[in-house]
TIZAMAR-294154 format. One line per field, with one value per residue: x, y, z of N, C-alpha, C, O in turn; residue number from 1; residue in one letter. Coordinates in nm, 4 decimals. Layout:
<nodes>
n_c1 = (X,...)
n_c2 = (Y,...)
n_c3 = (Z,...)
ca_c1 = (X,...)
ca_c2 = (Y,...)
ca_c3 = (Z,...)
c_c1 = (X,...)
c_c2 = (Y,...)
c_c3 = (Z,...)
o_c1 = (X,...)
o_c2 = (Y,...)
o_c3 = (Z,...)
i = (NUM,...)
aa = (A,...)
</nodes>
This chain:
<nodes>
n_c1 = (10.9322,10.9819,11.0241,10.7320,10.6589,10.6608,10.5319,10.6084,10.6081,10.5109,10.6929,10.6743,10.7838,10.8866,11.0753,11.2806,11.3452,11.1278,10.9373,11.0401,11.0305,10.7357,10.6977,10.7459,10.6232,10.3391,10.4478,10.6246,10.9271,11.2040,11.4902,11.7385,11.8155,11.6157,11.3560,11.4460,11.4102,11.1500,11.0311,11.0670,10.9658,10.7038,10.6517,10.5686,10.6568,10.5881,10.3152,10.2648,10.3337,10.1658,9.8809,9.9906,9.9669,9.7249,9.5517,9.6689,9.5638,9.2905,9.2742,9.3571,9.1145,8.9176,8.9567,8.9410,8.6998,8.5566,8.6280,8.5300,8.2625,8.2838,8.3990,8.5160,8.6693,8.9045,9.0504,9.0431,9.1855,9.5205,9.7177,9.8430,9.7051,9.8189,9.9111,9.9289,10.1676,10.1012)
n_c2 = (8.8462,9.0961,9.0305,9.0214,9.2930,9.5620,9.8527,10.2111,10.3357,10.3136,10.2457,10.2519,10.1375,10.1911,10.0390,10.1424,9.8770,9.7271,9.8914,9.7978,9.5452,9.5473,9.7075,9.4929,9.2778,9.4077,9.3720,9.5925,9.6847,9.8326,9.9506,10.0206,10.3128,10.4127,10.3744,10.5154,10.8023,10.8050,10.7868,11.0064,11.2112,11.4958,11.5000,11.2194,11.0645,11.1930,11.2257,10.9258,10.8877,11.0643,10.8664,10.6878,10.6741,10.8592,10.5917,10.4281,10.5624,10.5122,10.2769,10.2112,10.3626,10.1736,9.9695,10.0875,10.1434,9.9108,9.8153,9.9445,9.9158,9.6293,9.5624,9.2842,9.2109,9.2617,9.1213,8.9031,8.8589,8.7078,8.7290,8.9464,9.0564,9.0002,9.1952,9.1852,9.3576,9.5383)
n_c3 = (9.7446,9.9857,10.3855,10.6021,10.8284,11.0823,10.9244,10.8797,10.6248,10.3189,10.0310,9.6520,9.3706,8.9987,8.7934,8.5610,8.4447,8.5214,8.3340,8.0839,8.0814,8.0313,7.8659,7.6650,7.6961,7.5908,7.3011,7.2497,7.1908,7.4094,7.4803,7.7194,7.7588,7.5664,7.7689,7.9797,7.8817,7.7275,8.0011,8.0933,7.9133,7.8583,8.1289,8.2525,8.4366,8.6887,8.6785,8.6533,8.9039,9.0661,8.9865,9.1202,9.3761,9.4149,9.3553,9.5490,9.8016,9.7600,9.7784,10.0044,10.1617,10.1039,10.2166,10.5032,10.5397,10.4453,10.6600,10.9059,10.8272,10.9780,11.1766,11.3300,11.0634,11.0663,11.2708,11.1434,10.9377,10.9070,10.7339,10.4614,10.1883,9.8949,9.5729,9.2351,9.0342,8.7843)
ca_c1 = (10.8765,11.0361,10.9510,10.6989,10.7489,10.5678,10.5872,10.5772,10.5859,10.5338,10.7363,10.6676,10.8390,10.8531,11.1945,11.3163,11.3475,11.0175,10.9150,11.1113,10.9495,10.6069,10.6523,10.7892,10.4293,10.2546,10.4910,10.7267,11.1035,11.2389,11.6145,11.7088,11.7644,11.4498,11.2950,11.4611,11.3646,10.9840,10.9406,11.1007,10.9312,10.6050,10.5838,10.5236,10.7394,10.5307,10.2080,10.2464,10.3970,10.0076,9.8273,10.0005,9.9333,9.6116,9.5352,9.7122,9.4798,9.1833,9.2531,9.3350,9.0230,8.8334,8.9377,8.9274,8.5221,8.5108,8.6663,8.4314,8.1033,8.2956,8.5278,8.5986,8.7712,9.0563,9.1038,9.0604,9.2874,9.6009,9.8235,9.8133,9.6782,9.9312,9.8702,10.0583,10.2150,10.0300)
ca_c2 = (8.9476,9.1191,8.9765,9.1246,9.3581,9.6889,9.9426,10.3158,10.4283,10.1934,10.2621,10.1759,10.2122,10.1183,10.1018,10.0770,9.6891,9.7307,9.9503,9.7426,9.4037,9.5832,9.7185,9.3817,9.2465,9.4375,9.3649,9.6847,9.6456,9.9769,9.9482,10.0812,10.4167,10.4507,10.3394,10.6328,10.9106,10.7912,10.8094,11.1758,11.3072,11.5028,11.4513,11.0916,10.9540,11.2449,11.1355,10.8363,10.8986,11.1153,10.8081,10.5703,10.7559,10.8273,10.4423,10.3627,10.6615,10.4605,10.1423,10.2638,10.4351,10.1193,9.8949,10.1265,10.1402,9.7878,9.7573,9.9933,9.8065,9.4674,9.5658,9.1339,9.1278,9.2863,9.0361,8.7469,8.8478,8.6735,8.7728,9.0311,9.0253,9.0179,9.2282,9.1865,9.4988,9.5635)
ca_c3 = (9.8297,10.1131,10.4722,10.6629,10.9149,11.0875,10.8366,10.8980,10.4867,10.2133,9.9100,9.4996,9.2324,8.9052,8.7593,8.4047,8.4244,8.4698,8.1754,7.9276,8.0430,8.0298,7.6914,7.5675,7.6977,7.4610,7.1921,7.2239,7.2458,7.4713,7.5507,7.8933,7.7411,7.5398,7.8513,8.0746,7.7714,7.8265,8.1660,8.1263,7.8609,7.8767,8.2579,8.2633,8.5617,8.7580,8.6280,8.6909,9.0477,9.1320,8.9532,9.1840,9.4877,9.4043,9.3591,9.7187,9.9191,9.7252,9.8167,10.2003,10.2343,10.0758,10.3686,10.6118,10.4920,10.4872,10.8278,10.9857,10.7819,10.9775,11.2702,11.3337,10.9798,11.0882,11.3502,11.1548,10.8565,10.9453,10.6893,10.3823,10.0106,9.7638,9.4523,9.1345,8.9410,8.6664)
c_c1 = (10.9638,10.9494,10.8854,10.7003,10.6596,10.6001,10.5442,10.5226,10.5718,10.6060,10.7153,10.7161,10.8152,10.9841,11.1850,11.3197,11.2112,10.9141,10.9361,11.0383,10.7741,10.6036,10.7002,10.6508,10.3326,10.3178,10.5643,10.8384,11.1111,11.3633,11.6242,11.7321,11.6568,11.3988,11.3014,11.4053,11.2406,10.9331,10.9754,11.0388,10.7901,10.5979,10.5240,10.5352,10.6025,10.3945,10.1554,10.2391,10.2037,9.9156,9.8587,9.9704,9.8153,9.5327,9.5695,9.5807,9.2780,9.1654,9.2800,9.2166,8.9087,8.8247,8.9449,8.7456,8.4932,8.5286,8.5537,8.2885,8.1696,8.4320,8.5879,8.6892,8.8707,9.1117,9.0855,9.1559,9.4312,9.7379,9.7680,9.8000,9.7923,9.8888,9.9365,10.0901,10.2047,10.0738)
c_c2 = (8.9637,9.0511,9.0514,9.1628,9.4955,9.7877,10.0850,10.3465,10.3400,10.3341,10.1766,10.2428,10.1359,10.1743,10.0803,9.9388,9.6714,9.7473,9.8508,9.6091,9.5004,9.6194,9.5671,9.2890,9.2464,9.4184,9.4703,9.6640,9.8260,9.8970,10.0076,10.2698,10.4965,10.4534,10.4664,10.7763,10.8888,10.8044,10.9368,11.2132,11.3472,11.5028,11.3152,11.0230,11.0570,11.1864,11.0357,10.8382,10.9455,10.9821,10.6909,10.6129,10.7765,10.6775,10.3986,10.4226,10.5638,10.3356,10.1361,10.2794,10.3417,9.9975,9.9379,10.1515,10.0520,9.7732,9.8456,9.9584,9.7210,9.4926,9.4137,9.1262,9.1215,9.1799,8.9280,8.7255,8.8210,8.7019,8.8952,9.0326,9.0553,9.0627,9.2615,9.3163,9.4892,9.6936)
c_c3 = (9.9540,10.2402,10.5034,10.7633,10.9159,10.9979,10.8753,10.7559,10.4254,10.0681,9.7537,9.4439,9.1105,8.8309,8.6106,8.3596,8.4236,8.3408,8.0943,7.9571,8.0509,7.8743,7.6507,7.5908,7.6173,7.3563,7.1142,7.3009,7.2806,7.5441,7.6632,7.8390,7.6474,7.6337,7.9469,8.0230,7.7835,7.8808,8.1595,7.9911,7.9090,8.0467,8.3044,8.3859,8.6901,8.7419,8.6995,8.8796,9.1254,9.1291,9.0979,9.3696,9.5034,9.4379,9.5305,9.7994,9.8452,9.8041,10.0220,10.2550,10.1964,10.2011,10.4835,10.6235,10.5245,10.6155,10.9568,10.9684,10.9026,11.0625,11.3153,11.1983,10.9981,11.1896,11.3335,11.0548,10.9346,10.8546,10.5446,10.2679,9.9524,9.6431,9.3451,9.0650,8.8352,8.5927)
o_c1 = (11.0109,10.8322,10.9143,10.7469,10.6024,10.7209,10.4262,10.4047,10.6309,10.5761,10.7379,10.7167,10.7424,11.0098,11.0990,11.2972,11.1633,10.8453,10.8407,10.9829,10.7129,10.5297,10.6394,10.5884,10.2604,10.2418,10.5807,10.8540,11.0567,11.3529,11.5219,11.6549,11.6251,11.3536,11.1993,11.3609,11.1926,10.8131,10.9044,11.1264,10.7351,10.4782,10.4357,10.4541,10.5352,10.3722,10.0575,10.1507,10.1406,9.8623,9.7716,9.9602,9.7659,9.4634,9.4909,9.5021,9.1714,9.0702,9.2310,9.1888,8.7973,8.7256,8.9551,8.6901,8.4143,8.4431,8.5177,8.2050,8.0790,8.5442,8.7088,8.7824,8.9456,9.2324,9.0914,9.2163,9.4628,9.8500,9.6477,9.9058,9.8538,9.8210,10.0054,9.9874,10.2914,10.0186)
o_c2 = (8.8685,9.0182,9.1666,9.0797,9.5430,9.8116,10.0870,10.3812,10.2438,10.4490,10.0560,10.3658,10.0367,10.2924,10.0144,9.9012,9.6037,9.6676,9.8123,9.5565,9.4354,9.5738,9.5514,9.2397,9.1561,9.4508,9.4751,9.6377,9.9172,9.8116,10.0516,10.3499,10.6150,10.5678,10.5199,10.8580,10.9640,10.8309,11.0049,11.2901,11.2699,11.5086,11.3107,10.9444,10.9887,11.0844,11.0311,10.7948,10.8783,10.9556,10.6294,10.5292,10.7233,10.6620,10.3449,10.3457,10.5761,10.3012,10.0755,10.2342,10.3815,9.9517,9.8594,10.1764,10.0444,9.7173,9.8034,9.9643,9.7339,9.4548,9.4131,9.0459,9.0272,9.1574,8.8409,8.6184,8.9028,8.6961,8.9208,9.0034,9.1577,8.9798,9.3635,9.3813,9.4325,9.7267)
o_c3 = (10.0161,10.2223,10.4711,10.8412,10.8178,10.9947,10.9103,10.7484,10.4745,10.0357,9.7437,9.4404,9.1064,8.8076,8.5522,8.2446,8.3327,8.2770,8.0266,7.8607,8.1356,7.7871,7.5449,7.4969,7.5751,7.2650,6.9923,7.4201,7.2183,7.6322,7.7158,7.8916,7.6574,7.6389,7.9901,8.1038,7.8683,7.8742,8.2335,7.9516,7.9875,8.0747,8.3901,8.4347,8.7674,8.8072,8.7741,8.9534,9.2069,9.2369,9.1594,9.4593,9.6028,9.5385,9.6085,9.8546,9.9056,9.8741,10.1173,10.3661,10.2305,10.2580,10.5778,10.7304,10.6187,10.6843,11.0667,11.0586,10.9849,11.0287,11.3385,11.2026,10.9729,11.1809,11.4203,11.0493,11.0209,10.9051,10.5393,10.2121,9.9820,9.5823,9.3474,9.0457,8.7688,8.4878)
i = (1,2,3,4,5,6,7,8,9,10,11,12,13,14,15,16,17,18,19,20,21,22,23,24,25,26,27,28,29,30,31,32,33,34,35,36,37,38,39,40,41,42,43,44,45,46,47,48,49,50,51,52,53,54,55,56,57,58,59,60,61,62,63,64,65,66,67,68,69,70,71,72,73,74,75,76,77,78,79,80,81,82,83,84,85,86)
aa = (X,X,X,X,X,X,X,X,X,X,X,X,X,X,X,X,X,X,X,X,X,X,X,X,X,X,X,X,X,X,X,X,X,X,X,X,X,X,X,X,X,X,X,X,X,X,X,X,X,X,X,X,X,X,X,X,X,X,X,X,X,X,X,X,X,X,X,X,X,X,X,X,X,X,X,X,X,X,X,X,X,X,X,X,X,X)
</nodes>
């Protein structure tokens, strides 16, 4: 993990190294250019791109809920959840 540090933007991605160990997960082999032909067909890489965006503005607006139920949490969380890429 990168250190942390004030952030203006957060950035995700999800590269092809990705892809290919994700399909090999489920038990599909995808070379790096199968892998690039995938994310571009159909609209997929876009897709995905709304989906993951979506997901962020969810999870923003779920602790900004909680934090207004429970204005002390914020000042007792000392450092930041870590959530794996699924």
């Amino acid at each position: 993990m990168t250190e942390k540090k004030k952030r203006r933007k957060v950035v995700a991605e999800i590269t092809v190294a990705h892809l290919t160990e994700f399909a090999g997960e489920i038990g599909r082999e995808l070379n790096e250019n199968e892998a690039v032909a995938f994310l571009n067909e159909e609209g997929r890489a876009y897709e995905m791109w709304k989906r993951m965006m979506r997901a962020g503005e969810d999870y923003l607006k779920s602790v900004l809920q909680q934090e207004s139920r429970n204005p002390l949490s914020a000042a007792r969380s000392t450092s930041p959840s870590r959530y794996p890429v699924m």
